[in-house]
C-alpha positions in Angstrom: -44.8 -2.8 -60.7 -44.8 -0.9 -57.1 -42.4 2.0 -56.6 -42.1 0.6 -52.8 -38.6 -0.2 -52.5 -40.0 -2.5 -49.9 -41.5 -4.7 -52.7 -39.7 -7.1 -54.1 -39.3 -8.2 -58.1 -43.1 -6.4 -58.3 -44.1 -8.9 -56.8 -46.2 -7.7 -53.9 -44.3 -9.3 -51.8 -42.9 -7.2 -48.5 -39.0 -7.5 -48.9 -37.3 -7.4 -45.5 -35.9 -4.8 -43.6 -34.7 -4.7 -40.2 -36.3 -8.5 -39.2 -36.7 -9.0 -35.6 -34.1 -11.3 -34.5 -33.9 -13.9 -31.6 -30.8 -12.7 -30.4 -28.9 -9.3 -30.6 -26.0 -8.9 -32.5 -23.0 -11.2 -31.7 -19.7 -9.0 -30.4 -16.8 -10.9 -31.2 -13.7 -8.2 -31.4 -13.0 -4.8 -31.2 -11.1 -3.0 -33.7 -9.2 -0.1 -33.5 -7.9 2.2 -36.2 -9.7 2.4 -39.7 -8.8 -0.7 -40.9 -7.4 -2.7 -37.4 -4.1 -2.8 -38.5 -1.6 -3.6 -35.0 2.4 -2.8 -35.1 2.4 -0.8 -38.4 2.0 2.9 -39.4 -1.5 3.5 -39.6 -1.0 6.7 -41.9 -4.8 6.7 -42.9 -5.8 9.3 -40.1 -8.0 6.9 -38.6 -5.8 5.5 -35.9 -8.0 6.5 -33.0 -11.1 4.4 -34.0 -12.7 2.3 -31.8 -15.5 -0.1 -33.0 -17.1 -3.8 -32.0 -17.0 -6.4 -34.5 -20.1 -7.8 -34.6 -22.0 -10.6 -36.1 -25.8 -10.7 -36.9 -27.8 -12.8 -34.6 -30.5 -15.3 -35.3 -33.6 -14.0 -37.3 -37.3 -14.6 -36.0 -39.9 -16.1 -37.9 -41.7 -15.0 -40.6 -38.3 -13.9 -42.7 -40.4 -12.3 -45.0 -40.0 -12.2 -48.9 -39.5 -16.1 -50.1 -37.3 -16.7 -46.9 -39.7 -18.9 -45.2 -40.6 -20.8 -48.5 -36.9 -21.5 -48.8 -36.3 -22.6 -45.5 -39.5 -24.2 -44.8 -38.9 -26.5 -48.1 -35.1 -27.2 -47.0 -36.1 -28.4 -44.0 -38.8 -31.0 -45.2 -36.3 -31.8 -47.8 -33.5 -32.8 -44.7 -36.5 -34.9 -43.0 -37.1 -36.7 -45.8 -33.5 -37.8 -45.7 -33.4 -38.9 -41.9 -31.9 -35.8 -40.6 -33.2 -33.1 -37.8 -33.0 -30.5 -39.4 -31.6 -28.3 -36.2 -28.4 -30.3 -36.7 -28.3 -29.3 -39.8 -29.1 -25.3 -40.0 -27.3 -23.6 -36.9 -28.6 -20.6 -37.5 -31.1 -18.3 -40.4 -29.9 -14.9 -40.3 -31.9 -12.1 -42.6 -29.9 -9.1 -42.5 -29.8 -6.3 -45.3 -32.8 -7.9 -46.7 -30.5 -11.2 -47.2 -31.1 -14.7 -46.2 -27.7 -16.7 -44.8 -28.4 -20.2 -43.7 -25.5 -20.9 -41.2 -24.9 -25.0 -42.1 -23.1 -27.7 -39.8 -20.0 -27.9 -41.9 -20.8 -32.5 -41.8 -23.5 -31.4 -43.4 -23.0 -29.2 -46.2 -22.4 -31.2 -49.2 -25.8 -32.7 -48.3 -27.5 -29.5 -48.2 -25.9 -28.2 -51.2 -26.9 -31.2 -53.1 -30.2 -30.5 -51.5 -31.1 -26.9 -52.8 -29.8 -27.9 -56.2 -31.9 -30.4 -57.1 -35.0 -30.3 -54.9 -37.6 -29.0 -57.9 -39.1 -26.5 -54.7 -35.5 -24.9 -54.5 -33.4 -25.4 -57.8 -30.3 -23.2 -56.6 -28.7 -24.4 -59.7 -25.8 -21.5 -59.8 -22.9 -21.3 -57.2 -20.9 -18.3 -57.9 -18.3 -19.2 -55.8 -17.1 -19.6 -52.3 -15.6 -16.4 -49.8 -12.9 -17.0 -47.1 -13.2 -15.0 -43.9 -11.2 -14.7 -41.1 -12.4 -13.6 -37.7 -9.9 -14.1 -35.1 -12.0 -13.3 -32.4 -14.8 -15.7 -33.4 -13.2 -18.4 -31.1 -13.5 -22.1 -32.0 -14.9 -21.0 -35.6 -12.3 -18.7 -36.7 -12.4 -19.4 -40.3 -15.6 -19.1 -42.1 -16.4 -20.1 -46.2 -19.4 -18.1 -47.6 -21.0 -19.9 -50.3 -23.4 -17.6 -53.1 -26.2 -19.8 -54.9 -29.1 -18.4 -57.4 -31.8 -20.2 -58.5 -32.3 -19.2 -62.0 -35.5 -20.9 -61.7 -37.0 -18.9 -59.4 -35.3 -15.7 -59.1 -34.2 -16.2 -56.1 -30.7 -16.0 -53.8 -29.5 -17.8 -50.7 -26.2 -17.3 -48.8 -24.4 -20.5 -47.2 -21.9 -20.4 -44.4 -19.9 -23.1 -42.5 -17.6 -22.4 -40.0 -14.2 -23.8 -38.9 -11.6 -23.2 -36.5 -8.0 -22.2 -36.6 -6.9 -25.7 -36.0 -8.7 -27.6 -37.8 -9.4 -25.4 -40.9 -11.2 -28.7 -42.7 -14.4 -28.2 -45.0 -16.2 -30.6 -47.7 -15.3 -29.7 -51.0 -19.1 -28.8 -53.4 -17.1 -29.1 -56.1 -19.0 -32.7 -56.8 -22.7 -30.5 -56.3 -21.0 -27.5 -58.0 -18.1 -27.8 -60.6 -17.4 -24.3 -61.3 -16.9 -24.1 -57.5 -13.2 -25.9 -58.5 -11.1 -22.9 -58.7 -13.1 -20.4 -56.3 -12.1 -23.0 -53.3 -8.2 -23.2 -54.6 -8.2 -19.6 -54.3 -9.8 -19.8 -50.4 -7.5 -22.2 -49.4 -4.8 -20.2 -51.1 -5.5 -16.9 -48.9 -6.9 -18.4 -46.0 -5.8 -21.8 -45.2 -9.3 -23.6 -45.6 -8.8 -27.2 -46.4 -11.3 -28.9 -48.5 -12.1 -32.3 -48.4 -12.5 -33.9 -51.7 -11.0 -31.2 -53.9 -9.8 -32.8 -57.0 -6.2 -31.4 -56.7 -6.2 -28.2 -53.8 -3.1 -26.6 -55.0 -2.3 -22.9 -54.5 -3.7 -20.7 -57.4 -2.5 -17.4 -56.7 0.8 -17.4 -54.7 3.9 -19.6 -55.2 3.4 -23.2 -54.1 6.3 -22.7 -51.6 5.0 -19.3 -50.2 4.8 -19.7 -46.2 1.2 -18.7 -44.6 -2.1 -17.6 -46.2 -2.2 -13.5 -46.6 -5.6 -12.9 -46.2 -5.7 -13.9 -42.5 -6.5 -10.9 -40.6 -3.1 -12.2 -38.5 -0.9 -12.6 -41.7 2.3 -9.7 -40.5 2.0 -6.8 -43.1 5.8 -5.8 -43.8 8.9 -7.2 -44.5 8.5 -7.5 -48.3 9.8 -4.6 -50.0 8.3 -3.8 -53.9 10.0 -2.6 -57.1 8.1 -0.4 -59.2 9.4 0.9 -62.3 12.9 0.9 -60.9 11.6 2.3 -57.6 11.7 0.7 -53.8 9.0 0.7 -52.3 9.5 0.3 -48.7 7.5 -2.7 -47.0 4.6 -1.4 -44.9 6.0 -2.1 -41.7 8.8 -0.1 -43.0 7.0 3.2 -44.5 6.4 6.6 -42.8 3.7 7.0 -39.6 2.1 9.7 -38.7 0.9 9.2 -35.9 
């Protein structure tokens, strides 16, 4: 086995690092203050910040490590089934030495169904599904990260659809992938994504009555005051600035 970090599973296979991409990075936002809180005491020393929010861009060809075998197989896999494959995959990003395949949100029960089964692929794990909320990704605010290992092969690949704010609507994997069941309850608790097909999409976490998704990066931060042990705790709206 090589002691290259840049070799993957001793393989002799280059992992990758710092692909060339197609595109530079995608600015979406700025954030200010450590952790872009707006209205509220910022007391974590931080409150002058300044950073972009930015999204990796496309990734050039050759991916490196297995990428292009995954993708190339995918693809041959989708046109065997009638369908153009750049319809399908809007965009292959390799970033951190990780492969995301950015997926038309029509057509992602397909190409789940797809990287499960095709013998090439056989992603036959999905540890469950992320929310993520970027306001300032406009017309895709909401986006579901999906985490699939091929025990087969070794191998991991990153799915994510996007949706906007108002119409937060995704296919439910939950036929492909039944463990997925409670993973998307818990996005659509926190986030608001709706998805099609669920078997029963009920909160999981918060009370079935409870008004708005907290996870949203625009959820408001105070007015809910905490008892511990006998105490108040003042809502976070409420509690000392320092600024």
């Amino acid at each position: 086995m090589s002691d290259d970090p840049a070799v993957e599973n001793g393989n002799n296979v280059p992992a990758p690092r710092g692909r060339e991409t197609l595109a530079g990075p995608e600015v979406i936002g700025v954030r200010k203050g450590m952790f872009g809180a707006a209205n509220g005491g910022d007391t974590s020393g931080y409150g002058g910040l300044v950073r972009t929010v930015a999204l990796p861009g496309e990734s050039a060809r050759p991916y490196g490590s297995y990428f292009d075998e995954v993708v190339d197989e995918l693809e041959g896999a989708l046109e065997e089934q009638d369908l153009v494959p750049a319809n399908v995959i809007e965009k292959v990003v390799v970033d951190r030495a990780e492969l995301t395949l950015h997926i038309a949100r029509e057509h992602l029960l397909r190409v789940a169904s797809t990287l499960r089964d095709d013998p090439a692929l056989r992603f036959e794990l999905c540890t469950g599904v992320s929310g993520v909320h970027f306001p300032g990704d406009k017309g895709r605010e909401l986006h579901a990260v999906y985490h699939l290992r091929s025990l087969t092969h070794g191998r991991i690949v990153r799915l994510e659809v996007s949706a906007p704010d108002a119409d937060p609507h995704v296919p439910s994997i939950v036929t492909v992938y039944p463990t997925n069941d409670w993973h998307e309850r818990e996005a659509y608790d926190f986030f608001g994504l709706v998805f099609d097909g669920h078997p029963a999409l009920t909160r999981i976490m918060m009370p079935d009555d409870w008004q708005g998704f907290p996870q949203r990066k625009d959820y408001p931060l105070g007015g809910i005051a905490v008892e511990y042990k006998g105490a108040q705790i003042p809502a976070p709206d409420q509690r000392r600035s320092y600024s």
